[in-house]
N, C-alpha and C positions, 0 to 999 in steps of 0.2 A: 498444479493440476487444473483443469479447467469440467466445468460444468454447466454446459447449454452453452449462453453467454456471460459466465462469471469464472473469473482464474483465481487461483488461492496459491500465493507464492510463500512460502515458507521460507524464512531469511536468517542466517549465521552469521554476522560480522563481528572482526575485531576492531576494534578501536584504537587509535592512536597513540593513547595512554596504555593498551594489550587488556583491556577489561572486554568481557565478551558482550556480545549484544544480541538479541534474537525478537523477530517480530513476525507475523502473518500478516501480508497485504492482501488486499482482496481487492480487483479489479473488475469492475460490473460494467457490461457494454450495455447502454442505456439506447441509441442507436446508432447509426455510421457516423454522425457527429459529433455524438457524446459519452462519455465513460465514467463511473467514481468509481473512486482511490479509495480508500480506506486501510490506518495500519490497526491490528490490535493483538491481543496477547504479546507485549510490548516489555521484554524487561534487560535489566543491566546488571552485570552478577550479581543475580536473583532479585534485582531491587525492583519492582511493577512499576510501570511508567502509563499514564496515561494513554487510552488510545486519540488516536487520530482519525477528524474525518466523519462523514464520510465531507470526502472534496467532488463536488463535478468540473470536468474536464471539459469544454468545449472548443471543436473547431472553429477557426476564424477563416469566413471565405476571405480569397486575395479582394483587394481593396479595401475594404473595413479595417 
């Protein structure tokens, strides 16, 4: 879902081993160049895992 400019992705995955995994990332547009990441509400059948983050994202102009 997204709000202004912040998206909140709500994530289901299974794992490799078939344990399930579930997190909220939240990606915050900071502006045309920059963004943070962030995971939280972070768990593995049912176990609470740390969150992550926040990460900033930034673009690299060409050459640099």
């Amino acid at each position: 879902s997204r709000d202004e400019n912040r998206w909140t992705i709500r994530a289901l995955q299974v794992l490799p081993d078939g344990r399930k995994g579930t997190a909220v990332n939240i990606l915050t547009q900071v502006d045309d160049d920059k963004f943070t990441w962030e995971s939280t509400g972070r768990e593995v059948d049912g176990e609470i895992l740390p969150n992550v983050g926040p990460v900033t994202v930034v673009r690299q102009t060409p050459g640099q």
